[in-house]
C-alpha positions as CSV (number, residue, x, y, z in Angstrom):
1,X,19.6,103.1,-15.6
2,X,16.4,103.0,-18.0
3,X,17.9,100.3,-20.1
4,X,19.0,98.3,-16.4
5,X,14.9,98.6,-15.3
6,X,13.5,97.5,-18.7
7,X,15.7,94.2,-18.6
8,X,14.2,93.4,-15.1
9,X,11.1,94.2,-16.7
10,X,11.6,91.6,-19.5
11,X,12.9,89.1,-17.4
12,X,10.0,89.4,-14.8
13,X,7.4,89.2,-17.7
14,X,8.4,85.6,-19.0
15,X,6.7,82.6,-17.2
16,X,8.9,79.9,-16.5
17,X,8.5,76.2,-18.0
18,X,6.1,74.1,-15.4
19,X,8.1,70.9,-14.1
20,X,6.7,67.5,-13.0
21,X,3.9,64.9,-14.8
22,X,0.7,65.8,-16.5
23,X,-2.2,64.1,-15.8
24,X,-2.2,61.7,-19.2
25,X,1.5,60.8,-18.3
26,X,1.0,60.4,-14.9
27,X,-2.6,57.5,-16.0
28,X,-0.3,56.1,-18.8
29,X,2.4,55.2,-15.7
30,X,0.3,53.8,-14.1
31,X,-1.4,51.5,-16.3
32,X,2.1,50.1,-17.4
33,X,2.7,49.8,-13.7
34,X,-0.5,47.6,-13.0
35,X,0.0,45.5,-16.3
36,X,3.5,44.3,-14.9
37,X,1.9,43.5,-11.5
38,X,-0.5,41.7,-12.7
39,X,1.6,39.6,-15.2
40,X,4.1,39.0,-12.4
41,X,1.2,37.9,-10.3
42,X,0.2,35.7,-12.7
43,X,3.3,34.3,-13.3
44,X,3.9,33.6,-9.9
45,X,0.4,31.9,-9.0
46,X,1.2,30.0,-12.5
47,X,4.9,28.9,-11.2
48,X,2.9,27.9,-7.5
49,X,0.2,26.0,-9.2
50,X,2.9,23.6,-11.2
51,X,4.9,23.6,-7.9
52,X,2.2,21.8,-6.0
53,X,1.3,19.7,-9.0
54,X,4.8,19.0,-9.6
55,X,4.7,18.0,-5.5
56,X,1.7,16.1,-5.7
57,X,2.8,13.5,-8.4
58,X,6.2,13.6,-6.8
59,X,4.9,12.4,-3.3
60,X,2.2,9.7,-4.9
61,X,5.6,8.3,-7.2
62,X,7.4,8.4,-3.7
63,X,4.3,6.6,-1.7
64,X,3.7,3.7,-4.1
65,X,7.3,3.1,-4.5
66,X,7.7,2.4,-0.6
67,X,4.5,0.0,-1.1
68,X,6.1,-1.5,-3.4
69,X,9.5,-1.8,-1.3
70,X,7.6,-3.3,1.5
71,X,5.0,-5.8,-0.4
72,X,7.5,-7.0,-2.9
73,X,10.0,-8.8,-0.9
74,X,7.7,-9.8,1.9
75,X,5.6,-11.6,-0.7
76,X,8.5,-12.7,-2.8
77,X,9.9,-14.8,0.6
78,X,6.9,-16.8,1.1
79,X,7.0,-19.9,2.1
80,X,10.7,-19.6,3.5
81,X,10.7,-22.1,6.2
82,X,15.0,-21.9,6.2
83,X,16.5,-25.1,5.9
84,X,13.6,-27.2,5.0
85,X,11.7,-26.9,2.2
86,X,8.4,-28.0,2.8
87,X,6.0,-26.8,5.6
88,X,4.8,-30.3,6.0
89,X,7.7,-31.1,7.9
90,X,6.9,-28.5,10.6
91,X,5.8,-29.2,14.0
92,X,3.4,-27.2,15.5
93,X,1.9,-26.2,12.1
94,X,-2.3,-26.3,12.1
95,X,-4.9,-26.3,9.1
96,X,-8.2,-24.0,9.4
97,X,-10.1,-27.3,10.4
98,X,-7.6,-27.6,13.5
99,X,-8.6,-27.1,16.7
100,X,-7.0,-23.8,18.7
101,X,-3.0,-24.2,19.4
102,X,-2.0,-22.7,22.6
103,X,0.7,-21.5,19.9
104,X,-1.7,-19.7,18.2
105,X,-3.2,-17.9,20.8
106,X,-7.0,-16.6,21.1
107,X,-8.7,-16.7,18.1
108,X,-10.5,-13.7,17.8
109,X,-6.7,-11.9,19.0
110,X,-4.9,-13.8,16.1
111,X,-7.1,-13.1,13.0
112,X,-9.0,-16.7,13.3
113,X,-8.2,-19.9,14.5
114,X,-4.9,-20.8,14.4
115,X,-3.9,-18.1,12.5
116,X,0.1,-17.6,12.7
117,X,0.2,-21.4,12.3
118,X,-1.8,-22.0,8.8
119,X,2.4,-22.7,7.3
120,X,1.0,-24.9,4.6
121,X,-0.9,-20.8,3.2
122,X,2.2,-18.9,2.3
123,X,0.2,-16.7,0.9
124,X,-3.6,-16.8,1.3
125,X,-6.2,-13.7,1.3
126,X,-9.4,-12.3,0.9
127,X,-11.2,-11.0,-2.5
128,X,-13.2,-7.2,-2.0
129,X,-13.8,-7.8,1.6
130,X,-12.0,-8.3,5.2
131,X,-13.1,-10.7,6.6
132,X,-10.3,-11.4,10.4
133,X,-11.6,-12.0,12.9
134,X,-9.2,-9.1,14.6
135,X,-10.7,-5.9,14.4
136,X,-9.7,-3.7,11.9
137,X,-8.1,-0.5,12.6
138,X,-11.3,1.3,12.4
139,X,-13.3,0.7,8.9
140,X,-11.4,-1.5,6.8
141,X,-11.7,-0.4,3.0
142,X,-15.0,-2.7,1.9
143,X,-13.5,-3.1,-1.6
144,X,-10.0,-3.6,-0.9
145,X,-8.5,-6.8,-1.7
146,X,-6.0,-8.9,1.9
147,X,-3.0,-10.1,1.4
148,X,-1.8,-12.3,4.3
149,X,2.0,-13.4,3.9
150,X,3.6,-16.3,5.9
151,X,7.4,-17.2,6.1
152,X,10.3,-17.5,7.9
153,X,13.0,-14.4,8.5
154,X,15.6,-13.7,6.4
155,X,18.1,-13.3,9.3
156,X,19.0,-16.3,11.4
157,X,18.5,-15.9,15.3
158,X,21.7,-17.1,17.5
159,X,21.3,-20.5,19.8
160,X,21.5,-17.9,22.6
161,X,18.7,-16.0,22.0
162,X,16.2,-16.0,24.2
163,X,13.0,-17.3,23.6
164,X,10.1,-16.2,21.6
165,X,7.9,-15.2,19.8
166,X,7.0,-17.5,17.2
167,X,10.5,-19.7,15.8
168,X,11.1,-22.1,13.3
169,X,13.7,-24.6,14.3
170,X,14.7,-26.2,11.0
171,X,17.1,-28.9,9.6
172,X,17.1,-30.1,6.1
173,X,15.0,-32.7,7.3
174,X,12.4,-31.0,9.4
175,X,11.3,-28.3,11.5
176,X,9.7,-27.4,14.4
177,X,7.8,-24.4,15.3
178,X,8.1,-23.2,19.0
179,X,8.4,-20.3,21.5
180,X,11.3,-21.6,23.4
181,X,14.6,-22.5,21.9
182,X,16.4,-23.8,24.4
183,X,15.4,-27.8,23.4
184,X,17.3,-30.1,21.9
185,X,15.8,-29.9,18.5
186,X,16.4,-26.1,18.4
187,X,20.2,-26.5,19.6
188,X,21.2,-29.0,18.0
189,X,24.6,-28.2,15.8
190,X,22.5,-28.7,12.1
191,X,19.7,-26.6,13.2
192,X,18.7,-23.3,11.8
193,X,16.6,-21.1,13.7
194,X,14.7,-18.0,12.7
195,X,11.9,-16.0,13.7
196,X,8.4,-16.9,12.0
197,X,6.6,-13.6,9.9
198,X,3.6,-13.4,9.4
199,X,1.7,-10.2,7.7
200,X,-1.4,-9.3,6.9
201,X,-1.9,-6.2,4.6
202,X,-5.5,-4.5,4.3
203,X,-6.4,-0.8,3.3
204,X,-8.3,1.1,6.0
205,X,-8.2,4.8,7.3
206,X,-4.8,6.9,8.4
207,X,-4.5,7.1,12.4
208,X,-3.3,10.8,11.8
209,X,-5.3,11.8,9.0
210,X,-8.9,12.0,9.3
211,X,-10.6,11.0,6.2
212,X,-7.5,9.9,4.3
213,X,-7.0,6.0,3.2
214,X,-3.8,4.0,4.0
215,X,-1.8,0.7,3.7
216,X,-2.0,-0.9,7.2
217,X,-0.5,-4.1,8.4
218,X,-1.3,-6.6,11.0
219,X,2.2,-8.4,12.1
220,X,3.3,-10.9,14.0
221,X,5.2,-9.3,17.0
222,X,7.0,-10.7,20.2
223,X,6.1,-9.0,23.8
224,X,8.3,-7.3,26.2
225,X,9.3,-9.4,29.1
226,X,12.1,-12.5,29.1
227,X,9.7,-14.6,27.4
228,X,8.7,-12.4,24.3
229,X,5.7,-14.4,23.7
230,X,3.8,-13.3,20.6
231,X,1.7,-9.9,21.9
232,X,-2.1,-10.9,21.2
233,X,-4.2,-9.1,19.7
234,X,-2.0,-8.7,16.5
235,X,-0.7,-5.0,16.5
236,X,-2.3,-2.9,13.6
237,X,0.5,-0.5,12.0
238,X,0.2,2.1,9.4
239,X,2.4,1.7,6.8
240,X,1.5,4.5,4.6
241,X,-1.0,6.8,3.8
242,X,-2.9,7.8,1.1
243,X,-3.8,4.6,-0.2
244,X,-6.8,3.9,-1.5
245,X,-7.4,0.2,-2.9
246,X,-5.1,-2.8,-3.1
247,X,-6.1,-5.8,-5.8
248,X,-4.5,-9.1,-5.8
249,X,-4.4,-11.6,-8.1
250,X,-2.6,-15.4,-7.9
251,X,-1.0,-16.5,-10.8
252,X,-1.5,-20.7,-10.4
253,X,0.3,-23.2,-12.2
254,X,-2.4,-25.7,-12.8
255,X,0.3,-28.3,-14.9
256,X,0.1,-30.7,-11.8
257,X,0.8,-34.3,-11.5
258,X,4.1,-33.9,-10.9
259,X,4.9,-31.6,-13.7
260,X,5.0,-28.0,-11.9
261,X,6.5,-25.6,-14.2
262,X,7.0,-22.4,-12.3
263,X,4.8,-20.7,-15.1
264,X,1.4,-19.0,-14.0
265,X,-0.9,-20.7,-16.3
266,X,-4.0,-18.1,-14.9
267,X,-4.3,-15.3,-12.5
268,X,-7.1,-15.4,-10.2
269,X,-9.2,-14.0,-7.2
270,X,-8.9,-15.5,-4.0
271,X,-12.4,-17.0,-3.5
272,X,-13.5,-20.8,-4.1
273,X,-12.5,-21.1,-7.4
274,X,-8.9,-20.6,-6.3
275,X,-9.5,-22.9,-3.2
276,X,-10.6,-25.8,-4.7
277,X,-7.7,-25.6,-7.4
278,X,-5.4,-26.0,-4.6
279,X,-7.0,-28.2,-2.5
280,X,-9.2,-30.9,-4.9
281,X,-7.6,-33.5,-6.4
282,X,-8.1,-31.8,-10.3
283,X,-5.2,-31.3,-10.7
284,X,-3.9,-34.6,-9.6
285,X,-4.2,-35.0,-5.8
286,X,0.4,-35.6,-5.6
287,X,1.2,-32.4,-7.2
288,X,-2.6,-30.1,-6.8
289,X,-1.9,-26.5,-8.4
290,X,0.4,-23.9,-7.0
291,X,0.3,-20.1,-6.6
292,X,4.0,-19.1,-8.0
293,X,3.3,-15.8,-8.3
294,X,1.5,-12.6,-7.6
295,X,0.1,-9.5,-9.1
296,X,-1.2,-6.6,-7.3
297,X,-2.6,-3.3,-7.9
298,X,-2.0,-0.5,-6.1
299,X,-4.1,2.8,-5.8
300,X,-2.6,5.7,-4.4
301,X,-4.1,9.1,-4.4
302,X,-2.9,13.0,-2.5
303,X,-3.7,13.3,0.6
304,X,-5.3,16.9,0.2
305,X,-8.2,17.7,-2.5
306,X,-7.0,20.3,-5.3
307,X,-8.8,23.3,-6.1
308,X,-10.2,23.3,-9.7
309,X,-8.8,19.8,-10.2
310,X,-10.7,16.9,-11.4
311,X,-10.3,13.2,-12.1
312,X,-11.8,12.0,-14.7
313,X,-9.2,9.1,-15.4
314,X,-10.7,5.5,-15.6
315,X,-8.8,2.9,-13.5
316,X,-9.7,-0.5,-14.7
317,X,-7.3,-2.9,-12.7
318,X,-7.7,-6.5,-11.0
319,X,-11.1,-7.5,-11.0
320,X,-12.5,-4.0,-11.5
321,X,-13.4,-4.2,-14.9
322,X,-14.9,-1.6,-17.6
323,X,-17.2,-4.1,-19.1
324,X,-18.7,-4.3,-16.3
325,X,-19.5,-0.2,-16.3
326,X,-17.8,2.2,-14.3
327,X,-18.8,3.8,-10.7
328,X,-17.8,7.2,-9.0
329,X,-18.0,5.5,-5.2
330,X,-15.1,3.1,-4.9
331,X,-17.0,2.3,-1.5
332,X,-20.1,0.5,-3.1
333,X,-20.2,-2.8,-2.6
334,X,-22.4,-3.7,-5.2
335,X,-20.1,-2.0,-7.5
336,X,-17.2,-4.0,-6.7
337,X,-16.2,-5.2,-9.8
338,X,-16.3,-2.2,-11.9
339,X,-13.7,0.4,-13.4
340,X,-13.0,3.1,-11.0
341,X,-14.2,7.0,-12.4
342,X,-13.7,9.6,-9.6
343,X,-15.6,12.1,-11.7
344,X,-18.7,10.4,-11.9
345,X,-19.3,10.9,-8.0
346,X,-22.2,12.8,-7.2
347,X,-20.1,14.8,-4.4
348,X,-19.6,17.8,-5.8
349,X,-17.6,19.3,-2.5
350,X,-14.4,21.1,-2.1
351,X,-13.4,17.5,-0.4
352,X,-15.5,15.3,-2.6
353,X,-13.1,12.0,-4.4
354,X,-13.1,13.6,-7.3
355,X,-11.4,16.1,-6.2
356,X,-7.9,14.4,-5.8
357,X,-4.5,13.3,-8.0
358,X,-4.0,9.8,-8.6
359,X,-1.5,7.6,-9.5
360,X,-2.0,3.6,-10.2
361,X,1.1,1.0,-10.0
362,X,1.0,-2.7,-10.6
363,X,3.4,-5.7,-9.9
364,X,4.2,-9.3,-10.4
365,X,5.9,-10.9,-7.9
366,X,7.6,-14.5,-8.8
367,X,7.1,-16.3,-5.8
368,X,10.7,-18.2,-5.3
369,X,9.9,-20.7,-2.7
370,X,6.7,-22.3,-4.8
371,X,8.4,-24.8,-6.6
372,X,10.0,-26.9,-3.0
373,X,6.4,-26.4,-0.8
């Protein structure tokens, strides 16, 4: 009985071994724990940042692409007129010094006088400036080069069809521009007919997007109604946003007298030095100089600034030059001719231009109806 009350005794007397974390362990835990938070955190605001990056460059390769897609073959049909090769031929054409066509509408509504009708400028435009006589969307781009492109569609339009808007009737001989088909020229069994194009590309702000630049076009369009006679004032589309200059240059063949090579000797603004090549009789008055190609630059920047981002790229394309210094406001116009440095604008914003990606694309176009105009 004694030696059954001593073991209780004993066994009473000795502690048991504490369970659970001490207060080191339970700091040293936690430590570990908020290092791997933090590095995960890390890696995923790392991971996000080269998403939108990634995102970024991906939609300015995908927006200057399409600008591409749509300037390219509109400017590579030019002076199309489908089966006759020279505009002279056509009836109905006009010059600048012509008075207004009823064909050509109002001037103001068309762009200038006789607008659509100037066949004999496939291509024709305007050097850092817009200068139509149609409004512009709402503040044309100061800077920005015009391109205006003139042709006839690739697709033919049936005998059928009814008339309008603007048609060239052609035979290998001649043509003859009209809103209704249904003459005898236009029927005729040889005759082609298609409808007349005519674009005019300028850089001026997004309808959706306050504050954003885009590629907008003023196009020839047919009205509603049986008679689908060309809608006046020209309709002003978007084309696509985000872009933020266009430059164009002419490559001119100045071989003349009768000796056109197809070659671009030059490339050159349109201005009066490119006029009077085309017009003056140096090169000889039978074969004056041609435009058989062109080059353009395209700007295209994000449509959203980037935190912590800036550009200090240099764009020196066209006529914007870097001998001729560089400027932070793309806007200026009495820094139109030099090289283009985001990072030297004084805005310092969250939304300042400095702020956003940018991605610069050029093309020459080989103009393939210059050699039979």
């Amino acid at each position: 009985m004694m030696s059954q009350l001593r073991s209780n005794h004993r066994s009473l007397s000795v502690p048991g071994r504490a369970a659970g974390l001490t207060l080191v362990e339970l700091m040293v835990a936690m430590t570990i724990g908020l290092v791997l938070i933090v590095g995960a955190t890390q890696v995923y605001v790392d991971s996000s940042g080269a998403y939108r990056v990634n995102e970024t460059t991906a939609r300015l390769q995908e927006n200057a692409r399409y600008v591409l897609s749509v300037l390219e073959p509109d400017i590579r049909m030019s002076g199309y007129w489908g089966l006759t090769n020279h505009s002279d031929t056509i009836v109905g054409k006009a010059l600048p010094t012509d008075a207004q066509s009823a064909l050509g509408g109002a001037a103001a509504s068309t762009c200038g006088v006789n607008f659509p009708l100037l066949l004999g400028f496939p291509v024709q435009g305007t050097n850092d400036s817009y200068t139509a006589t149609c409004a512009a969307n709402s503040a044309a781009m100061p800077n920005a080069d015009t391109i205006t492109v003139r042709r006839a569609s690739a697709v033919t339009v049936p005998p059928a069809s009814a008339s309008g808007p603007l048609r060239v009737c052609s035979t290998h001989t001649s043509g003859l521009l009209v809103t209704d088909i249904t003459g005898t020229f236009c029927q005729d069994v040889d005759a082609q007919i298609n409808n007349l194009i005519v674009n005019l590309y300028y850089v001026d702000q997004s309808s959706s997007q306050a504050g954003v630049p885009s590629l907008r076009r003023k196009a020839l369009t047919a009205g509603p109604g049986p008679a689908f006679q060309p809608i006046f004032p020209v309709p002003d589309e978007e084309l696509v946003s985000g872009v933020e200059d266009l430059q164009v240059q002419y490559g001119v063949d100045l071989s003349g007298g009768g000796a056109t090579s197809g070659a671009a000797s030059e490339y050159l603004d349109a201005g009066a030095t490119l006029t009077n090549l085309l017009t003056t009789a140096t090169p000889p008055a039978q074969n004056p100089a041609q435009i058989v190609a062109v080059r353009i630059w395209v700007l295209v920047r994000s449509d959203s600034p980037e935190s912590g981002f800036i550009d200090d790229h240099t764009y020196e394309y066209g006529d914007r030059l870097t001998k001729n210094g560089t400027t932070g406001d793309l806007t200026n116009v009495a820094d139109n001719a030099k090289a283009y440095q985001p990072s030297l604008s004084a805005d310092n914003s969250f939304t300042g231009v400095k702020r956003y990606r940018r991605l610069l694309v050029s093309k020459t176009i080989q103009i393939r109806n210059a050699l039979i105009n």
